[in-house]
The first five atom37 places (N, CA, C, CB, O) and aatype in JSON, in Angstrom:
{
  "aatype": [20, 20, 20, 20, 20, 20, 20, 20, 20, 20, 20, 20, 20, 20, 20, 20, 20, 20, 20, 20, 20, 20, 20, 20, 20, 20, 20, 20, 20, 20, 20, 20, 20, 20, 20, 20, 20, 20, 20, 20, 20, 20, 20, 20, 20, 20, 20, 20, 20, 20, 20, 20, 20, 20, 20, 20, 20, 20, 20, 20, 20],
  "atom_mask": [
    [1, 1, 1, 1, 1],
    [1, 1, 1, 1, 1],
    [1, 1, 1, 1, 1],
    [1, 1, 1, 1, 1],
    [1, 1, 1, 1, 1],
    [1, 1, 1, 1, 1],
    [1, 1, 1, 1, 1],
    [1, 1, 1, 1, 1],
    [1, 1, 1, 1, 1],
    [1, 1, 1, 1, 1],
    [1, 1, 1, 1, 1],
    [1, 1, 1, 1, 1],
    [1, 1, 1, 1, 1],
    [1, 1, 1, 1, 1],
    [1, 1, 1, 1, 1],
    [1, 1, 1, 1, 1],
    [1, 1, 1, 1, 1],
    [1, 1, 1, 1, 1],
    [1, 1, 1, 1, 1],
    [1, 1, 1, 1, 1],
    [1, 1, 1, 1, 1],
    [1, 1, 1, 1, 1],
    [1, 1, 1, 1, 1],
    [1, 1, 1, 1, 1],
    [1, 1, 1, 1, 1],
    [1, 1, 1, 1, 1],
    [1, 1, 1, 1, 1],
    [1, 1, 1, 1, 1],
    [1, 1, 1, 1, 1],
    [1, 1, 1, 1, 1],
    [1, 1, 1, 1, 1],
    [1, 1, 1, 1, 1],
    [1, 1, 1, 1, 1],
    [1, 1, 1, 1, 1],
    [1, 1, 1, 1, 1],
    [1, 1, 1, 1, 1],
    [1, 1, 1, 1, 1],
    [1, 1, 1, 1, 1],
    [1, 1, 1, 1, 1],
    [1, 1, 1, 1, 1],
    [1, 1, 1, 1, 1],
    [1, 1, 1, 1, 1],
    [1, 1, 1, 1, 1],
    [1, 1, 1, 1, 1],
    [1, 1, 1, 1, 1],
    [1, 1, 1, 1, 1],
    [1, 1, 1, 1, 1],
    [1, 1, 1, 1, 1],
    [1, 1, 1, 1, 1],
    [1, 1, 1, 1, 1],
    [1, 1, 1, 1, 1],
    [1, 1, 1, 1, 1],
    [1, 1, 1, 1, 1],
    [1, 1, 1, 1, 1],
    [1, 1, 1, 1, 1],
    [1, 1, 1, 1, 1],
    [1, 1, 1, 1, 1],
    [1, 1, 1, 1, 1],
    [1, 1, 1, 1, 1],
    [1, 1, 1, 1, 1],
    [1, 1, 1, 1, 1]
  ],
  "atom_positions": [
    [[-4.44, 12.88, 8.08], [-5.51, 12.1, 7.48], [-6.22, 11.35, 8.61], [-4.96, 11.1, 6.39], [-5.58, 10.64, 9.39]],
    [[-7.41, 11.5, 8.69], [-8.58, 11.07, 9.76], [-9.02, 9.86, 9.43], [-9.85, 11.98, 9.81], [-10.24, 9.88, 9.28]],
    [[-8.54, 8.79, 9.25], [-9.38, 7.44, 9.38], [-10.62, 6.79, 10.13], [-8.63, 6.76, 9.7], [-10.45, 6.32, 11.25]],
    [[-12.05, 6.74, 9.44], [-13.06, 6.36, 10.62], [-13.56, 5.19, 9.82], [-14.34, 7.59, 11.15], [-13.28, 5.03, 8.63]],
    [[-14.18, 4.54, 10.39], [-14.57, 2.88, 10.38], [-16.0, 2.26, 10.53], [-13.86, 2.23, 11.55], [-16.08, 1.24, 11.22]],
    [[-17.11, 2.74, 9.99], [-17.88, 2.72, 10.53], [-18.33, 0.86, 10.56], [-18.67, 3.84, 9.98], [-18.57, 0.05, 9.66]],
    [[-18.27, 0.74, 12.21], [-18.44, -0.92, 12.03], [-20.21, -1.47, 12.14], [-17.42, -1.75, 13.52], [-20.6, -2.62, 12.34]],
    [[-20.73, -0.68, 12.01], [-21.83, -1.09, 11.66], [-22.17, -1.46, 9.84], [-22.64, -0.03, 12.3], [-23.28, -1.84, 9.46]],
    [[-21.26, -1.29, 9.11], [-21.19, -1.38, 7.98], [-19.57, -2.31, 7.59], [-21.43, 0.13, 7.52], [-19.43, -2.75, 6.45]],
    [[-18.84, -2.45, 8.26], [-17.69, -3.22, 7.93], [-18.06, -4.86, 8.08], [-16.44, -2.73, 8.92], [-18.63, -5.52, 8.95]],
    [[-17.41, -5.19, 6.72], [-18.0, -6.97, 7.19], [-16.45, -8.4, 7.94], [-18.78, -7.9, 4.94], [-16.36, -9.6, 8.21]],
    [[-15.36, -6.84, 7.96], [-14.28, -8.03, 8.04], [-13.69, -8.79, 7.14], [-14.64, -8.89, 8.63], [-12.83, -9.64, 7.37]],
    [[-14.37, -8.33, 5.51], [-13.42, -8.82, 4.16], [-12.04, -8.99, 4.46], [-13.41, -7.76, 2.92], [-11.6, -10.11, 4.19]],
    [[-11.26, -8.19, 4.92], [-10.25, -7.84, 4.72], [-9.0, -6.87, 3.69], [-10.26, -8.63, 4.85], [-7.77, -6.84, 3.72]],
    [[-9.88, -6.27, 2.98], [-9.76, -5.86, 1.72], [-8.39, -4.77, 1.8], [-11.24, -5.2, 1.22], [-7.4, -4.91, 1.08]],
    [[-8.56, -3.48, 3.04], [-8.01, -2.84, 3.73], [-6.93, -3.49, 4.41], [-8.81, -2.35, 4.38], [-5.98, -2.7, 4.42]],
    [[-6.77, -4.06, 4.71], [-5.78, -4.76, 5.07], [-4.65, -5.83, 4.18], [-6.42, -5.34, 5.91], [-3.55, -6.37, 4.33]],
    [[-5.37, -5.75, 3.52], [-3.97, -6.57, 2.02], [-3.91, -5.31, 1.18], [-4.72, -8.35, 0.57], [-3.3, -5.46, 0.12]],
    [[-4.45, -4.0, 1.46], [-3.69, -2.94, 0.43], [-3.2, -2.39, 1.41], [-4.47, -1.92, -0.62], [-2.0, -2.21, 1.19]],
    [[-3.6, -1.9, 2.69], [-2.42, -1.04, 3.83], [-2.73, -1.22, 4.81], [-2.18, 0.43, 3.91], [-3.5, -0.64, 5.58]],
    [[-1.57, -2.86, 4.92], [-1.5, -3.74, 5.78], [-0.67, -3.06, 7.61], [-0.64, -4.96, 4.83], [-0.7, -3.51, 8.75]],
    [[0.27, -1.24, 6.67], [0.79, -0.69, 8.09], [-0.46, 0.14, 8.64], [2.27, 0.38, 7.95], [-0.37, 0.49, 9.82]],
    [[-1.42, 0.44, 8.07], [-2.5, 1.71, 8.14], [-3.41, 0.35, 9.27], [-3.51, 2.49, 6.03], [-3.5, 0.53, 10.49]],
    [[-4.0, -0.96, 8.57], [-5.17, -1.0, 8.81], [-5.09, -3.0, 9.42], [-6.14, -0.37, 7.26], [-4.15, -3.71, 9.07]],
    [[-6.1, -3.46, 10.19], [-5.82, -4.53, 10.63], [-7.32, -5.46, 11.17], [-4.74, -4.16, 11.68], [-8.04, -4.98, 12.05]],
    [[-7.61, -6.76, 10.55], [-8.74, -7.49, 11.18], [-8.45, -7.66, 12.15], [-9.18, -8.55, 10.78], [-7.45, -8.36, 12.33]],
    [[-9.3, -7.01, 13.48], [-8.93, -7.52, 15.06], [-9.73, -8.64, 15.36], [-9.23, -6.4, 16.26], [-10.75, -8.89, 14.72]],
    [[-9.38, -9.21, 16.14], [-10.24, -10.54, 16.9], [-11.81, -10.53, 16.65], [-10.08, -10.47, 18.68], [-12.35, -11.62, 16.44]],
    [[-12.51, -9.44, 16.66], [-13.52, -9.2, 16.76], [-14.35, -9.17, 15.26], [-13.43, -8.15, 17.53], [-15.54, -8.96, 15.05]],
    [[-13.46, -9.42, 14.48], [-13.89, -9.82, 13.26], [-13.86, -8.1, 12.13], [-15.65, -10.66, 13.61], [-14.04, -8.04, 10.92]],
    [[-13.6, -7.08, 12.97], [-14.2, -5.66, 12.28], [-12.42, -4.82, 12.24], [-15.8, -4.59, 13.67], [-11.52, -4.76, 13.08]],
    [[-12.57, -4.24, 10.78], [-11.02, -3.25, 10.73], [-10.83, -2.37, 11.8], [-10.87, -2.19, 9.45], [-11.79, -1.9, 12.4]],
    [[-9.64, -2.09, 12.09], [-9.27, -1.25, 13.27], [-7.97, -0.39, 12.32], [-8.71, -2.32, 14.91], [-7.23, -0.82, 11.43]],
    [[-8.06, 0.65, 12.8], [-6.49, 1.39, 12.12], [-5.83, 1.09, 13.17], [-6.29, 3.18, 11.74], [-6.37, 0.9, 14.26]],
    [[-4.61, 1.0, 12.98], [-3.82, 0.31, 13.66], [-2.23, 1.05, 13.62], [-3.95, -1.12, 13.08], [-1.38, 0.73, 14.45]],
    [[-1.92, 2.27, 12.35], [-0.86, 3.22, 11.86], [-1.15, 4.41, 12.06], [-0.56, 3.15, 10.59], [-1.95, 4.97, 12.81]],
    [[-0.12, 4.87, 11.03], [-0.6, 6.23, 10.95], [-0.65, 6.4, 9.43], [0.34, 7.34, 11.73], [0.32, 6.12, 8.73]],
    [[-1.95, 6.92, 8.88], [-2.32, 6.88, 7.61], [-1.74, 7.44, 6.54], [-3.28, 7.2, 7.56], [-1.76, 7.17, 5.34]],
    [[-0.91, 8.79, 7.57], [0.02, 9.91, 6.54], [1.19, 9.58, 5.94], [0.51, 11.1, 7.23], [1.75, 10.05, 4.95]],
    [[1.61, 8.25, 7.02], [2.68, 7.86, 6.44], [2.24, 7.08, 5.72], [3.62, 7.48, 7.08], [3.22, 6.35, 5.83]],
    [[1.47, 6.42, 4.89], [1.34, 5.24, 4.09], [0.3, 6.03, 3.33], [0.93, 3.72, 4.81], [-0.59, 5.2, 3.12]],
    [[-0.17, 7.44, 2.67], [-1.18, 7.89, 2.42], [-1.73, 7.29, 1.29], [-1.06, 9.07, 2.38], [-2.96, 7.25, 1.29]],
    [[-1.02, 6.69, 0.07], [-1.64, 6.42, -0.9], [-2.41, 5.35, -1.13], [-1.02, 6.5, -1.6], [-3.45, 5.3, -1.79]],
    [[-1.67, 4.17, -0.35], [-2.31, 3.11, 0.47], [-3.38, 3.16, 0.98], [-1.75, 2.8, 1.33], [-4.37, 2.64, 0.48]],
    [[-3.37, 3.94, 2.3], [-4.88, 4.45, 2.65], [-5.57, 4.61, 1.86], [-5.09, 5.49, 3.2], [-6.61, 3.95, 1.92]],
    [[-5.42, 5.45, 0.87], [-6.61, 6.11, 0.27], [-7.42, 5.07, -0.82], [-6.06, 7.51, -0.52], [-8.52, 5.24, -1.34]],
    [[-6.25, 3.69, -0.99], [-6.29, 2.92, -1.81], [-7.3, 1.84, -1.27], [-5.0, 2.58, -2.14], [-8.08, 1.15, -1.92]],
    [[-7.13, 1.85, -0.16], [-7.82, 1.05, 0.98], [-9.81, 1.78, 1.06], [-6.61, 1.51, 2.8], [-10.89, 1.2, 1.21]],
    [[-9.45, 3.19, 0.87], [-10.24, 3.27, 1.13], [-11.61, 2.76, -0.16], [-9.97, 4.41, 1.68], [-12.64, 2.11, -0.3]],
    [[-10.68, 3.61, -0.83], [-11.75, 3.1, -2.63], [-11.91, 1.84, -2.72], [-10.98, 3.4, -4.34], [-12.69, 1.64, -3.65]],
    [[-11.61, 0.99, -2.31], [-11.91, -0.42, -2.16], [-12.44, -1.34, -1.37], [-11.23, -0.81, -2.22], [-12.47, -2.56, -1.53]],
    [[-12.81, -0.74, -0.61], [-13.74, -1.13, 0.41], [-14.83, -1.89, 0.16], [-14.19, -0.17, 0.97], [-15.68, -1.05, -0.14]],
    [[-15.36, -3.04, 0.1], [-16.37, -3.28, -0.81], [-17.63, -2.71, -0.14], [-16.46, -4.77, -1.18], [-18.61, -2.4, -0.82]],
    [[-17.61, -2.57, 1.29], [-19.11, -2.32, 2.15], [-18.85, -0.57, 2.18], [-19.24, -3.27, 4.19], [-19.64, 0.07, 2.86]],
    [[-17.97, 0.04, 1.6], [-17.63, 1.47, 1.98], [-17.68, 1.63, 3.33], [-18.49, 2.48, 1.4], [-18.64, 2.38, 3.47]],
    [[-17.39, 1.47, 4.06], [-16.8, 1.93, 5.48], [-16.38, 2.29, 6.03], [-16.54, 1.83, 5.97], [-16.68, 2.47, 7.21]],
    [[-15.14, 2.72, 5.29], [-13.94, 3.18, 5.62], [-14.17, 4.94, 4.85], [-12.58, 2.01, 4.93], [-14.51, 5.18, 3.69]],
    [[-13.91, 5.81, 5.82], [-13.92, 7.15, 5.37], [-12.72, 7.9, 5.59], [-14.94, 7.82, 5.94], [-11.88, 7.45, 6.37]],
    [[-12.51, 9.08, 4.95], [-11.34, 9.91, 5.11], [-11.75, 10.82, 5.35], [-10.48, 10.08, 4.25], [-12.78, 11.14, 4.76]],
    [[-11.07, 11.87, 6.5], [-11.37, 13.31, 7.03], [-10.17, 13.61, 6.92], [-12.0, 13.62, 8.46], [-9.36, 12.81, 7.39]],
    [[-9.47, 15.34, 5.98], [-8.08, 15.38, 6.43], [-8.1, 16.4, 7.51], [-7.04, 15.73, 5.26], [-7.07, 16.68, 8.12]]
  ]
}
C-alpha cells in the first residue's frame, strides 16, 4: 500500500493520526508524514484515509 500526502492540500488537522497513529504522524512542520508501514495497519490506513477532511491523503497499491 502506497501512501502519498499531498501537502499542498493537508492542513495538519490531525485526523490521520488519531485513527493510524502507527501509519501516520503531525511533524514539526505542521503537515502529515507517514511515518509506518501501512500494510501492517491496513484498515487503519484506509480509515485514515476516508477521513481526511482536506482529502490528501491517497492510496496506490
Amino acid at each position: 500500500m502506497n501512501i502519498r500526502i499531498d501537502t499542498t492540500r493537508c492542513s495538519g488537522i490531525g485526523m490521520c493520526e488519531m485513527t493510524a497513529p502507527t501509519v501516520f504522524e503531525i511533524g514539526d512542520d505542521g503537515q502529515s508524514h507517514v511515518i509506518g508501514d501501512a500494510d501492517a495497519d491496513r484498515v487503519a490506513a484506509q480509515e485514515a484515509v476516508s477521513n481526511c477532511p482536506t482529502g490528501a491523503i491517497s492510496v496506490a497499491d
